[in-house]
N, C-alpha and C positions, 0 to 999 in steps of 0.2 A: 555494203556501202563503205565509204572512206573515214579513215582516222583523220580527223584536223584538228591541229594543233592553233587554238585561237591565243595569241601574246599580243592583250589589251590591258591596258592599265584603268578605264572607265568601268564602271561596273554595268551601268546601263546598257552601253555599246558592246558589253561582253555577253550580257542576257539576252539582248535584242539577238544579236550573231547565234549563238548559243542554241537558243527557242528555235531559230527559220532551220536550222542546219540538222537540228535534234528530230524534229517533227518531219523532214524529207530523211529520214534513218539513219545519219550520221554519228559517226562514235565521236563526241567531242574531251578533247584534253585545252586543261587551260594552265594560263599563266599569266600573273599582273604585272611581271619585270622583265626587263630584256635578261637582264643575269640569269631567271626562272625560266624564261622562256628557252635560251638558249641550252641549259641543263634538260631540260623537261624534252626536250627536241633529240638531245644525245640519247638519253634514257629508253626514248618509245617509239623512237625512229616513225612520224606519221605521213601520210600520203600527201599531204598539205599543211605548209604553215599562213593563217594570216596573220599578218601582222601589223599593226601599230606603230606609224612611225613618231607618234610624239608620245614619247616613254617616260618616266622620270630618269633623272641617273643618264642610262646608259639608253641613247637616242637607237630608234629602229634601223637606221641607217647602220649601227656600230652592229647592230642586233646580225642584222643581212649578213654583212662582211665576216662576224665571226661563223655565222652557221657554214656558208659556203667553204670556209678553212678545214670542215669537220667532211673528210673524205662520205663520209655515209650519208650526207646532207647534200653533195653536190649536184645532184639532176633531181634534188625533193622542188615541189612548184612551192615558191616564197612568191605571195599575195602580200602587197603592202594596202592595208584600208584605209586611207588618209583623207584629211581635208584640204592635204596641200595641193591647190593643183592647179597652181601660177605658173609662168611660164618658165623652164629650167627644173623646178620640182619633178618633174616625171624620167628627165634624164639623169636625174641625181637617184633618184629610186630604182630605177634600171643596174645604173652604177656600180650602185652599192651590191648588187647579186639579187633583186628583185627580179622574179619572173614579169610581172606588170602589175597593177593597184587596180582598185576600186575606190571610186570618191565618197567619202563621207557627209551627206550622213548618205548611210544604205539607203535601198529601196527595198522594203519587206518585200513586194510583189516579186523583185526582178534577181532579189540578191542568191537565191540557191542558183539559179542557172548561170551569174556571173560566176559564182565560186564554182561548179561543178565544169567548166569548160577545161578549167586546169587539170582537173584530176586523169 
């Protein structure tokens, strides 16, 4: 199975993700900060990041654009999991070096097969 790198600042929305992803045999690495996130991602190079675009600090969007800077991060799938998703938000997600999102809140039932299309 796949390493995914979850960078959520929520704690709930890190267990819920965490639990469905852990229990379909997934190795999970985490991170509460874009700054953690992005260190933790150079470190362990994983087959999947999601991501969180309302971060404290340092917004997902800033998150995105630095991973994609990091040669060995370039064709990794960046999952943004957000509530935003007015219109505009999805091209600004894209933008920033997002593969594509998942809307917030998850769906237990549906959420390992959205995430596992990336991998």
């Amino acid at each position: 199975m796949a390493r995914i790198l979850i960078i959520e600042d929520n704690e709930n929305n890190l267990y819920l993700q965490t639990f469905i992803l852990q229990k379909n045999g997934h190795e999970i690495l985490q991170a509460s900060s874009g700054e953690s996130g992005i260190a933790r991602a150079a470190e362990e190079l994983p087959d999947l990041i999601l991501l969180d675009i309302q971060l404290p600090g340092m917004d997902g969007y800033t998150v995105a654009e630095a991973l994609r800077k990091n040669p060995a991060m370039m064709n990794t799938p960046i999952v943004a999991v957000t509530s935003y998703a007015m219109t505009g938000d999805r091209e600004r997600i894209l933008a920033a070096g997002c593969t594509s999102y998942i809307e917030k809140p998850i769906n237990p039932d549906t959420f390992h097969a959205e995430v596992t299309q990336f991998l």
